[in-house]
N, CA, C and O of each residue as an XYZ file, in Angstrom:
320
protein
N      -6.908     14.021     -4.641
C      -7.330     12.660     -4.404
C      -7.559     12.521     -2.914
O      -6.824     13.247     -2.244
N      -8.475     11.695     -2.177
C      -8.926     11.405     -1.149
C      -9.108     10.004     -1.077
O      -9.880      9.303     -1.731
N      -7.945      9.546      0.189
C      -7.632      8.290      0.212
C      -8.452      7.733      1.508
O      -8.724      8.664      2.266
N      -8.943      6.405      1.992
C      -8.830      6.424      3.695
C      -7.686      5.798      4.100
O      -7.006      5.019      3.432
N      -7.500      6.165      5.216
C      -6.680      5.838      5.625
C      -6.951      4.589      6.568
O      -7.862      4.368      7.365
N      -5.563      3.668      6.104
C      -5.434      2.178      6.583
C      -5.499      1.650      7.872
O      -5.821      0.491      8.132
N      -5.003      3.028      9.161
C      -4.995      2.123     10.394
C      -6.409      2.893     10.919
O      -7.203      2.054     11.344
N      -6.879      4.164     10.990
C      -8.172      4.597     11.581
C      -9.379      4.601     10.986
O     -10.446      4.655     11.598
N      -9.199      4.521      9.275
C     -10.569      5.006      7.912
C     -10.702      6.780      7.951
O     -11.365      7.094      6.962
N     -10.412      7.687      8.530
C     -10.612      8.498      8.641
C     -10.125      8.993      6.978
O      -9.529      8.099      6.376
N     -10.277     10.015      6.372
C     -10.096     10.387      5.141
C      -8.709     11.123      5.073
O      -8.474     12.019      5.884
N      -7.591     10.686      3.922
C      -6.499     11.325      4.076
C      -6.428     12.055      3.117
O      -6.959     11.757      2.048
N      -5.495     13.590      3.379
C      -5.878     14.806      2.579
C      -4.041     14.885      1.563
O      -3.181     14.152      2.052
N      -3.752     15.452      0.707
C      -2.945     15.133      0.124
C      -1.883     16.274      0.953
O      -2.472     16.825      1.883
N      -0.711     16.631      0.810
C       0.430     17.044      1.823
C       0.382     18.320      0.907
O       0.622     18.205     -0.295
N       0.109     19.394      1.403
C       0.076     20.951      0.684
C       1.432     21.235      0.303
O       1.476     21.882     -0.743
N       2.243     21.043      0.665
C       3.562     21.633      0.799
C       4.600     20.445     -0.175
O       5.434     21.216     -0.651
N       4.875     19.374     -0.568
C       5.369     18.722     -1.130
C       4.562     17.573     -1.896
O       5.029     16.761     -2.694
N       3.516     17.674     -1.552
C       2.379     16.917     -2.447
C       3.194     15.424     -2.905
O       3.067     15.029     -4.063
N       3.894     14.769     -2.073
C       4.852     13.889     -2.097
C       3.694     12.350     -1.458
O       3.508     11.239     -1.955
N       3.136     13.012     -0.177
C       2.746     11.811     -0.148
C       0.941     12.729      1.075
O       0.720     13.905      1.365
N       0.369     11.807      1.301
C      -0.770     12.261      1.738
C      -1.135     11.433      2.891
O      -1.075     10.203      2.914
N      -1.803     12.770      4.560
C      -1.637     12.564      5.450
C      -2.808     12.500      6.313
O      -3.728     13.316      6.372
N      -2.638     11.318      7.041
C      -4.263     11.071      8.052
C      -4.288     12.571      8.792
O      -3.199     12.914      9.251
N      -5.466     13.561      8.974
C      -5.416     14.311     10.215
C      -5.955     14.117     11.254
O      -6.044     14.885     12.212
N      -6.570     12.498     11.070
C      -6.606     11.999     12.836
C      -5.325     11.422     13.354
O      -4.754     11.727     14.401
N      -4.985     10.594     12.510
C      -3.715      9.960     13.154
C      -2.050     10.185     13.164
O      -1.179      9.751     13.919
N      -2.001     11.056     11.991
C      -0.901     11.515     11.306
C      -0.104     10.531     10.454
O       1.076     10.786     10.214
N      -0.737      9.302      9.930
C      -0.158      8.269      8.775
C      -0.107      8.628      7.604
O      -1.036      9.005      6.891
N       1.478      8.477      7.251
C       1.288      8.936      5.863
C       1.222      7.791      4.757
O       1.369      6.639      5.166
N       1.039      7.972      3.556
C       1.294      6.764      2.866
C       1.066      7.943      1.041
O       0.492      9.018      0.863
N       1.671      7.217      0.277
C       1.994      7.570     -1.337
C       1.400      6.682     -2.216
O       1.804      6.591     -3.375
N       0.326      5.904     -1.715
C       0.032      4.447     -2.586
C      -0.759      4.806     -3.916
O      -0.958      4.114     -4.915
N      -1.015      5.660     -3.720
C      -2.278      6.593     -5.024
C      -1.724      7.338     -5.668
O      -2.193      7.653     -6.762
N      -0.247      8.004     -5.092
C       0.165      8.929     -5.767
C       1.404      7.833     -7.300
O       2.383      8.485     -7.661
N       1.312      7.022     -7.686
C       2.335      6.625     -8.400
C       3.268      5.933     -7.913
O       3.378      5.832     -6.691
N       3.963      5.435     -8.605
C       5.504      4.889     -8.403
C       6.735      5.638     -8.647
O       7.861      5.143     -8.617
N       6.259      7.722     -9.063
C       7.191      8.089     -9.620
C       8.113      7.638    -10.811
O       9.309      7.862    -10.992
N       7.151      6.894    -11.616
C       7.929      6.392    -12.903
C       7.284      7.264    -14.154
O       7.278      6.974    -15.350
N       6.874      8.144    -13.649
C       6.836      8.651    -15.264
C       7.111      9.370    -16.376
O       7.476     10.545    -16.338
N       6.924      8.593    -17.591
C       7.826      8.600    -18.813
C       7.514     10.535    -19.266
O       6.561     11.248    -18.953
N       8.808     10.872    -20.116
C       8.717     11.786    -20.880
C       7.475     11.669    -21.835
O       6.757     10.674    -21.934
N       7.317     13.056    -22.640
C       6.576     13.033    -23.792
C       7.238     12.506    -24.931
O       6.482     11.873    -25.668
N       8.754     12.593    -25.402
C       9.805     11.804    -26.137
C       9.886     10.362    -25.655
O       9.675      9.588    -26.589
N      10.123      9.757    -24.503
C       9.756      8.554    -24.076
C       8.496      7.629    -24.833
O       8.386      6.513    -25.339
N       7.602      8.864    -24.566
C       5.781      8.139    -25.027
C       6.136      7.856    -26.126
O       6.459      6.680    -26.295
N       6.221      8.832    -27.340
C       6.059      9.090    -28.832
C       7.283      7.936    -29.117
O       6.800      7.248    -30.017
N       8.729      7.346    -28.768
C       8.741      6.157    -29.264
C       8.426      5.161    -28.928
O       8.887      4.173    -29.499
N       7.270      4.992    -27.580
C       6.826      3.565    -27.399
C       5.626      3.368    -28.353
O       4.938      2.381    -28.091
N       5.133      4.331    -29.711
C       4.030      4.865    -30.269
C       4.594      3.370    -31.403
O       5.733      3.126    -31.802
N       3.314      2.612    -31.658
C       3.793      1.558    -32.855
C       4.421      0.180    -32.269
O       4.724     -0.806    -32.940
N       4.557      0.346    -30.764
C       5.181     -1.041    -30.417
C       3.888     -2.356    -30.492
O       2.694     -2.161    -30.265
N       4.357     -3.338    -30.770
C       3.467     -4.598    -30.510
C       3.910     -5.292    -29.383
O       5.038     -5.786    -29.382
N       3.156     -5.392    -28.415
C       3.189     -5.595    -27.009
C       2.646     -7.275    -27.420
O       3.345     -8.151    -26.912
N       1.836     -7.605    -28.017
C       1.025     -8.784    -27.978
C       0.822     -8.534    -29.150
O       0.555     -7.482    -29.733
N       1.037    -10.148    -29.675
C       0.499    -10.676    -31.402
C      -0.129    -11.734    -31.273
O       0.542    -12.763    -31.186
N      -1.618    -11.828    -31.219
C      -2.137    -12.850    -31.158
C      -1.768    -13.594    -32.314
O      -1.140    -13.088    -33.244
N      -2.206    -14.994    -32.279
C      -1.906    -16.147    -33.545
C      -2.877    -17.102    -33.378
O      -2.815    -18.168    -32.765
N      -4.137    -16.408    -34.229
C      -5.250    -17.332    -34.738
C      -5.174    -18.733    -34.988
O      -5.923    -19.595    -34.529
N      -4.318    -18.869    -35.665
C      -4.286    -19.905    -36.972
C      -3.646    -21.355    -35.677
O      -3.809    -22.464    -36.186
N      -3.221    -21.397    -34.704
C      -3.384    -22.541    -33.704
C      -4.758    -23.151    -33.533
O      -5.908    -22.712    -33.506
N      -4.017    -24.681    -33.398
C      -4.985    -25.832    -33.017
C      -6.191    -25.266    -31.722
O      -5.627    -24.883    -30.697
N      -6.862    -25.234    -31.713
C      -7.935    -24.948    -30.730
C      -7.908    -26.139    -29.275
O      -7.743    -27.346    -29.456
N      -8.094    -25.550    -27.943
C      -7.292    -26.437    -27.004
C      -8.806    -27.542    -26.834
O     -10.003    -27.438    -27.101
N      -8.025    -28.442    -26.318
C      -9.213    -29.422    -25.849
C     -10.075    -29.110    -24.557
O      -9.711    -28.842    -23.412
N     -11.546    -29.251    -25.206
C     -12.481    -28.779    -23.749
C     -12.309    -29.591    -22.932
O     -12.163    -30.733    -23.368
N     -12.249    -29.410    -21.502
C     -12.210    -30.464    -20.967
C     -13.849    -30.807    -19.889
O     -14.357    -30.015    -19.095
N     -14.161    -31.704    -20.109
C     -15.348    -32.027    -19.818
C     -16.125    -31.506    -18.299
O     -15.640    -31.782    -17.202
N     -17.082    -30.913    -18.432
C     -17.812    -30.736    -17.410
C     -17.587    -31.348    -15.524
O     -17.626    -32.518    -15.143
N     -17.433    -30.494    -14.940
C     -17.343    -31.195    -13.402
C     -18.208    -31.136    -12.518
O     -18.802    -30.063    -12.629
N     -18.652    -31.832    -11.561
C     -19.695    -31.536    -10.904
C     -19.259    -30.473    -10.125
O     -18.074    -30.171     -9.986
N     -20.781    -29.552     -9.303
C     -19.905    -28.409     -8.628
C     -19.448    -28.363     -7.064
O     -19.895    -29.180     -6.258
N     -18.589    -27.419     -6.724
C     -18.132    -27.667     -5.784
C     -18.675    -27.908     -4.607
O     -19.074    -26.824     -4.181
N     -18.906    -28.761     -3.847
C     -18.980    -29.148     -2.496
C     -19.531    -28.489     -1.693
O     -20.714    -28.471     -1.352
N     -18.032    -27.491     -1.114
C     -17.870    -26.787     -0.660
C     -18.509    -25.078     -0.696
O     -18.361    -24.127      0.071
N     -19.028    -25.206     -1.582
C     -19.542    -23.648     -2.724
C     -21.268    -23.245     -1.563
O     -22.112    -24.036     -1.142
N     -21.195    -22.153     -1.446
C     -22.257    -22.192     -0.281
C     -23.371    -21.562     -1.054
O     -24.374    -21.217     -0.430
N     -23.294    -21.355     -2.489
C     -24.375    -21.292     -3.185
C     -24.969    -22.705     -3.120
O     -26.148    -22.813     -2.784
N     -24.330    -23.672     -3.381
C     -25.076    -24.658     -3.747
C     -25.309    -25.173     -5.046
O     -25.904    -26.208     -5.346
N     -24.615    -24.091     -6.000
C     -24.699    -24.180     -7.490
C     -24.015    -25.713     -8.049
O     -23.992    -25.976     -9.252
């Protein structure tokens, strides 16, 4: 992965040796922001999150009230 880097833009190369986190070679900044949070799950982990319902939608509710048209913004430098 090839990141830029935040304080010069120069392109940061990933760390050969511990591949932990990846380093400007103009400036020497390091940073891990691409590489993860280090959270990740087993293959046993995965296979029982396999079948979960995260979200159940529910059709069968009252439908919300539209609320009527506004003029547009002011401020909006389209002009729309």
């Amino acid at each position: 992965m090839r990141c830029g880097c935040p304080h010069c833009g120069a392109f940061m190369i990933q760390e050969e040796e511990s591949r932990q986190a990846c380093v400007c070679p103009a400036c020497g900044y390091r940073c891990n922001a691409c590489l993860g949070t280090g959270t990740a799950i087993s293959r046993e982990e995965l296979s029982q999150l396999r079948g979960t319902e995260w979200f159940t939608p529910q059709f069968d509710g009252a439908a919300e009230e539209q609320s009527p048209l506004t003029p547009a913004d002011p401020d909006d430098p389209a002009g729309s």
